[in-house]
C-alpha positions in Angstrom: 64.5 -27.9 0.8 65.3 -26.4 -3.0 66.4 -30.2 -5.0 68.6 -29.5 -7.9 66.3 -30.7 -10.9 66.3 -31.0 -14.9 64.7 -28.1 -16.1 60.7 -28.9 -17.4 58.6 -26.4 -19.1 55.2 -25.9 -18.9 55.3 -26.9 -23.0 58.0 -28.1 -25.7 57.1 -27.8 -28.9 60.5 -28.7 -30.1 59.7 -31.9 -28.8 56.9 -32.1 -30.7 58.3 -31.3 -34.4 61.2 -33.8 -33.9 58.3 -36.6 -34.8 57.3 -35.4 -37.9 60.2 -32.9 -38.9 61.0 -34.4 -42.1 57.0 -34.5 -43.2 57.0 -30.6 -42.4 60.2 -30.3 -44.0 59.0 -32.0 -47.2 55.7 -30.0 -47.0 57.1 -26.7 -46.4 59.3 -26.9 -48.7 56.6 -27.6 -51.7 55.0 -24.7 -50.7 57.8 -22.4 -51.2 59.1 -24.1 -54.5 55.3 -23.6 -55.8 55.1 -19.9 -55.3 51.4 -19.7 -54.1 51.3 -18.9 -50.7 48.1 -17.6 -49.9 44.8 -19.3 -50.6 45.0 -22.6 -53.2 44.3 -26.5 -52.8 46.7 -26.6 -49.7 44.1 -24.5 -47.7 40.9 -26.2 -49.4 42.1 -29.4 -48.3 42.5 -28.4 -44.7 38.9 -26.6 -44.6 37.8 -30.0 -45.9 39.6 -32.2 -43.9 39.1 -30.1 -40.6 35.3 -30.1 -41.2 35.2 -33.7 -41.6 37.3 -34.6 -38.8 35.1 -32.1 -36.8 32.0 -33.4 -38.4 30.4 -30.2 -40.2 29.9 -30.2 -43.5 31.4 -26.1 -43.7 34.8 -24.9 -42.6 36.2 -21.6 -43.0 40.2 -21.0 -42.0 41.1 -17.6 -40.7 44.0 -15.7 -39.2 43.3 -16.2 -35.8 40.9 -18.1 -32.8 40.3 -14.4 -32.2 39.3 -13.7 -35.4 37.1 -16.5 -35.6 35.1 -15.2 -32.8 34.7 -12.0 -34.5 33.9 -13.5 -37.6 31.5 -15.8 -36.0 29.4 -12.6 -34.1 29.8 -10.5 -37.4 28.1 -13.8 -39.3 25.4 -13.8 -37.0 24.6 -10.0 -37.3 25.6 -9.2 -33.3 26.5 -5.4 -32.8 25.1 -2.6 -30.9 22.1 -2.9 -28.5 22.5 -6.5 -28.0 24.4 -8.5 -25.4 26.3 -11.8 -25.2 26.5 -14.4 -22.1 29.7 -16.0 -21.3 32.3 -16.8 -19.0 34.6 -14.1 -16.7 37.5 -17.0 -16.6 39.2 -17.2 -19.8 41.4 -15.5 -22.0 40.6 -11.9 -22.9 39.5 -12.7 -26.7 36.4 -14.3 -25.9 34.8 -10.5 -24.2 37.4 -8.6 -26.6 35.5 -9.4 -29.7 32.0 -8.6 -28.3 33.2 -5.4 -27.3 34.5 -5.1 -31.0 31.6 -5.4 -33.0 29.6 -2.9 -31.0 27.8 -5.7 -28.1 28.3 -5.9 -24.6 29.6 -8.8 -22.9 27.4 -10.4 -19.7 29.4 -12.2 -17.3 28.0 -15.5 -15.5 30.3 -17.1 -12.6 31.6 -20.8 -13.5 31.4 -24.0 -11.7 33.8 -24.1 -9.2 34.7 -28.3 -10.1 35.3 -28.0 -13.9 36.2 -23.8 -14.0 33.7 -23.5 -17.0 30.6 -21.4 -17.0 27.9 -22.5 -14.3 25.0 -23.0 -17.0 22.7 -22.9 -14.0 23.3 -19.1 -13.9 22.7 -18.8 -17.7 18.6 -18.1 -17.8 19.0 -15.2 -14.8 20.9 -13.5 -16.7 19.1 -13.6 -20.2 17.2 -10.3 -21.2 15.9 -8.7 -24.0 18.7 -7.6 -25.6 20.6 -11.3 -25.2 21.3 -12.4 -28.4 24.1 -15.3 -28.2 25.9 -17.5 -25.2 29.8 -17.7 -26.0 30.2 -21.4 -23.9 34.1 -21.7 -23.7 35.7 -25.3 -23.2 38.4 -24.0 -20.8 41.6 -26.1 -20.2 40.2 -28.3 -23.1 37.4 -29.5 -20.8 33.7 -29.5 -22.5 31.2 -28.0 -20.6 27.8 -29.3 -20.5 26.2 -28.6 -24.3 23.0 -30.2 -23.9 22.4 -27.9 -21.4 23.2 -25.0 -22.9 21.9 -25.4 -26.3 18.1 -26.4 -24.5 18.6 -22.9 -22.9 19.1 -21.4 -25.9 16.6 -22.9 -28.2 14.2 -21.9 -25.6 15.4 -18.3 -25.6 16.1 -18.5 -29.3 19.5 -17.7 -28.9 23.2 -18.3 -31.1 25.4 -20.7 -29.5 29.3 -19.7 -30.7 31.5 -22.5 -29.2 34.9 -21.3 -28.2 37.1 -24.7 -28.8 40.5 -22.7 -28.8 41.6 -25.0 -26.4 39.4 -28.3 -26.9 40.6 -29.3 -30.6 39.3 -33.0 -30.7 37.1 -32.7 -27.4 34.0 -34.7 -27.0 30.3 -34.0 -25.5 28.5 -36.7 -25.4 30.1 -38.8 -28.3 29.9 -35.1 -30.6 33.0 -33.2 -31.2 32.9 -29.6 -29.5 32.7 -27.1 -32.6 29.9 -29.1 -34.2 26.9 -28.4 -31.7 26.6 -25.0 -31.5 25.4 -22.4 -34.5 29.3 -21.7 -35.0 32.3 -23.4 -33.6 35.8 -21.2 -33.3 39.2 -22.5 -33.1 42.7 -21.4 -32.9 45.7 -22.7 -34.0 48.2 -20.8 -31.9 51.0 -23.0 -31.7 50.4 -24.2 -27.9 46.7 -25.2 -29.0 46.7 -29.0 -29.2 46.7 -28.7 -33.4 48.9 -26.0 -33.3 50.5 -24.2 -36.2 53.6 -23.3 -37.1 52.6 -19.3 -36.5 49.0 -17.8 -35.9 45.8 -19.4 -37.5 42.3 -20.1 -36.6 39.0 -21.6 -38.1 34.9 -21.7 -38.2 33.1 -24.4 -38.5 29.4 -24.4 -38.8 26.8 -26.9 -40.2 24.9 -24.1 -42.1 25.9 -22.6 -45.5 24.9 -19.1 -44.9 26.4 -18.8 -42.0 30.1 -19.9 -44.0 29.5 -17.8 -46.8 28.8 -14.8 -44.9 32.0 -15.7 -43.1 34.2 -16.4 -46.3 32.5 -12.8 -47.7 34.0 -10.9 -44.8 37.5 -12.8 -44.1 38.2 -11.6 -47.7 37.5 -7.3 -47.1 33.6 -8.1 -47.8 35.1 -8.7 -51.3 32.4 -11.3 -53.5 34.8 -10.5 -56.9 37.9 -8.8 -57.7 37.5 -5.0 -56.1 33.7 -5.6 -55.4 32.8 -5.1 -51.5 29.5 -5.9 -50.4 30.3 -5.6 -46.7 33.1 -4.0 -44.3 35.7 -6.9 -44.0 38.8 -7.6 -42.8 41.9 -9.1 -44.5 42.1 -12.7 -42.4 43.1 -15.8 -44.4 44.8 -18.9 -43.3 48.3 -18.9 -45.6 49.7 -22.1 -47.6 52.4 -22.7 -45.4 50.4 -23.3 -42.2 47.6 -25.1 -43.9 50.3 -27.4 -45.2 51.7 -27.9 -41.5 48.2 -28.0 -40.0 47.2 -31.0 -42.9 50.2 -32.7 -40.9 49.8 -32.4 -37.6 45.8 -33.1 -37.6 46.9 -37.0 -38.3 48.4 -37.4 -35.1 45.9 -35.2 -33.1 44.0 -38.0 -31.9 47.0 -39.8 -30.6 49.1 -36.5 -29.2 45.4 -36.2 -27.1 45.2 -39.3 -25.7 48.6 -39.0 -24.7 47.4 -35.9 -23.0 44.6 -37.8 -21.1 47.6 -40.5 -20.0 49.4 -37.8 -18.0 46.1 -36.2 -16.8 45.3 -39.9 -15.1 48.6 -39.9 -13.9 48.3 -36.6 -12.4 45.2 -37.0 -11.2 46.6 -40.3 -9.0 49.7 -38.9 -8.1 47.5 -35.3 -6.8 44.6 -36.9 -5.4 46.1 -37.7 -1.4 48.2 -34.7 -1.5 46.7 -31.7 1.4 45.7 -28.6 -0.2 45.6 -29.4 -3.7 42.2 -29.6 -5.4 42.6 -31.4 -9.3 40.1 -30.8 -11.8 37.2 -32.8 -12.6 36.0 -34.2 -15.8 31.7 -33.5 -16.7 30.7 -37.3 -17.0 29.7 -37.3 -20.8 33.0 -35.5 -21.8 36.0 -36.3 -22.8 38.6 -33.8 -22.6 41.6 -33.1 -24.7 44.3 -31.1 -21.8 45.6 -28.2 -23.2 46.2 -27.6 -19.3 46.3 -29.0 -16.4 45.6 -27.0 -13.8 45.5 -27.1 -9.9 44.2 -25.6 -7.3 46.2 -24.5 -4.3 44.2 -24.0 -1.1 45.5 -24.0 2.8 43.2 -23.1 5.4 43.2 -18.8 6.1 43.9 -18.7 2.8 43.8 -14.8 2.0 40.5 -13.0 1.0 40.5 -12.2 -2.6 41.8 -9.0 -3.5 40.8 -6.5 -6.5 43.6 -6.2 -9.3 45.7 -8.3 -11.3 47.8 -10.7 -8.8 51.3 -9.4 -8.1 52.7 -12.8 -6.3 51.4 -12.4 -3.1 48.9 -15.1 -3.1 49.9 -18.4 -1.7 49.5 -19.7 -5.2 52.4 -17.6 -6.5 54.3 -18.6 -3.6 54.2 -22.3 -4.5 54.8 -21.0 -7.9 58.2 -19.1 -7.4 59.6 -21.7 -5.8 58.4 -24.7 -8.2 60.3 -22.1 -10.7 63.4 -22.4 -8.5 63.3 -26.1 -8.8 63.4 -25.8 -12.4 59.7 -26.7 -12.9 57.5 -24.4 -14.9 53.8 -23.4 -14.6 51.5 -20.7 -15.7 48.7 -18.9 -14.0 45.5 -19.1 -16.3 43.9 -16.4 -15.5 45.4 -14.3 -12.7 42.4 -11.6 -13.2 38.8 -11.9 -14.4 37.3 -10.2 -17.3 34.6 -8.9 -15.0 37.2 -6.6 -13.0 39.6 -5.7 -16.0 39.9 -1.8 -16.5 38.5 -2.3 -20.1 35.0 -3.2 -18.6 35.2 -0.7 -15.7 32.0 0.9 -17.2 30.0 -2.6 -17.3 29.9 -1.6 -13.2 30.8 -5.8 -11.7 32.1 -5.1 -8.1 34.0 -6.8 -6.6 32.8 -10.1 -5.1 29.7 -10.3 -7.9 31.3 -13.4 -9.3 33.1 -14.9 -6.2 33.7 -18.5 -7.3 35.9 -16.8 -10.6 37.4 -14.3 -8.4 38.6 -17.5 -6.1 40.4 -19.4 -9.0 41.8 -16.0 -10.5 43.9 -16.7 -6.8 44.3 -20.3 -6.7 44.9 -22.1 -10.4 48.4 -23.1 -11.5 48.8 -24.7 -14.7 51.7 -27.8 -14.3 53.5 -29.0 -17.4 51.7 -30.5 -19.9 52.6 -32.0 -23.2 52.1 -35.6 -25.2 55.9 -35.7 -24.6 56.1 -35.4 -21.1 57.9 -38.4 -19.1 56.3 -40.5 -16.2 59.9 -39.1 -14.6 59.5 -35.7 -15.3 55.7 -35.9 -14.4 56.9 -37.7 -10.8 60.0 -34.6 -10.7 56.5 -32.1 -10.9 54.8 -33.8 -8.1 58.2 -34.2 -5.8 59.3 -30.8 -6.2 55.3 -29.6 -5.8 55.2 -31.5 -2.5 58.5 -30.3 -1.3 57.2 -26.8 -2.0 54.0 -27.5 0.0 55.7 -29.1 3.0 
């Protein structure tokens, strides 16, 4: 039975700027009354402050968590001829770039628990042409890094971190972004440090590695109209390093606040048929950008090539959580491996089954430092009244 409900969404960043609206205020407004707007202390002192809060001694800002990836491969020298390991469940950036500097992306299935890449799969498919693993902490969840990084020193391969969505995340006591060669951020504004508009960063305990990376965010430009490289144009401006400098004080609380609901989802999930909740790797400690379900019922349909159309049992339960007034989001409702983009890479169909499975059966439920115990208790009445 459909219960009239308050309205929750899946995020509310309004929420969130209501705390510190008249620090932003104050700060935006001394960026605009001192007419430098790109570049200056303001950004500096984030690179400074992110790197030490990260713990890296280098930190580069950028225009975007997709940029920083680019960056990150172009850094390292990755292009033509050589491939790069990573995960078919995530957002479209993490391949996109590969494909972009001239490399070709190698899909590995994830574990089926945490939704992250299944670093058992990693060494089959290393060749000779393998030159990086991309490990992505989905959902804000670390995956195992001492893992991966002993596969890759024994290959003698880059490990670029894709932390888009684990600002503040811990493996084993070590903030993600500071084990790997390179660690890449965004600041999209429903990242947990989100800006105010786009942004992104590297971080990176090498020098070389920064400088390349400062060289080629600026056009490849080392002076005034002298290129040493192809670039791009991809800097970080005033006014979002200002809100950024803000918002990184209370990260650390707005992400514990995150683990709160989790628990409480977690409790309030657990006994519930047909609902799997996501587990936590037992030297991490995750930061939530989502939360996110999985709905099974026994005959649940066979998976089915192309992008999901709602006529999985997921987007079932999904439709009607939306009639309750509770939102959701389906991260990712197709895997990289089958997207018409990669057509040519030749994956069938059932190559990476336990991907293909959560492409069907993940739903993302509200998640946000602000949310209420009551509207976290309105998610799990109207979920069960949509599962009975």
């Amino acid at each position: 039975m459909v219960q009239s409900v308050n309205s929750i969404p899946i995020l509310d960043l309004a929420q969130q700027y209501a705390t510190i609206e008249a620090e932003v205020s104050d700060a935006v407004l001394k960026v605009l009354t001192s007419g430098g707007y790109i570049g200056g202390s303001r950004v500096l002192d984030f690179e400074q402050q992110f790197a030490n809060y990260i713990g890296v001694s280098e930190c580069v800002v950028c225009n975007s968590g997709t940029d920083a990836l680019y960056l990150a491969l172009r850094a390292l020298n990755i292009g033509a001829g050589d491939e790069v390991i990573t995960t078919p469940f995530t957002f479209f950036a993490t391949t996109e770039v590969v494909s972009a500097v001239g490399a070709t992306p190698v899909f590995v299935d994830i574990d089926a628990d945490s939704f992250n890449l299944d670093i058992n799969q990693i060494a089959t498919a290393i060749t000779g042409k393998t030159r990086a693993i991309i490990p992505v902490h989905l959902f804000g969840q670390p995956l195992d890094m001492t893992g991966i990084m002993a596969i890759a020193q024994s290959h003698q391969l880059a490990v670029i971190e894709d932390c888009a969505q684990a600002t503040g995340a811990l493996w084993a006591n070590q903030k993600v972004g500071s084990i790997g060669q390179i660690g890449c951020f965004s600041f999209y504004p429903t990242k947990n440090l989100g800006a105010c508009g786009d942004g992104g960063a590297v971080t990176t305990n090498d020098p070389a590695i920064a400088a390349k990376i400062r060289l080629l965010r600026e056009h490849g430009s080392q002076g005034r109209y002298i290129y040493q490289e192809i670039g791009i144009n991809s800097r970080l401006d005033a006014l979002q390093a200002a809100i950024l400098q803000i918002k990184l004080r209370y990260l650390d609380t707005w992400n514990e606040q995150r683990r709160a609901i989790a628990r409480r989802y977690h409790q309030l999930l657990s006994h519930i048929p047909g609902i799997v909740t996501p587990q936590e790797l037992a030297k991490s400690q995750g930061v939530w950008n989502q939360y996110t379900i999985r709905l099974q019922r026994e005959g649940n349909e066979a998976i089915v090539p192309g992008i999901s159309t709602g006529g999985t049992y997921r987007d079932q339960v999904r439709s009607q959580l939306q009639e309750r007034g509770v939102g959701s989001m389906v991260y990712y409702p197709q895997p990289l491996h089958l997207q018409p983009v990669y057509k040519n890479l030749g994956y069938l169909l059932g190559q990476l089954p336990k991907a293909e499975q959560a492409c069907h059966e993940v739903l993302s439920l509200p998640m946000f430092p602000e949310l209420s115990l009551s509207q976290q208790e309105q998610v799990i009445y109207s979920l069960k009244d949509c599962l009975s």
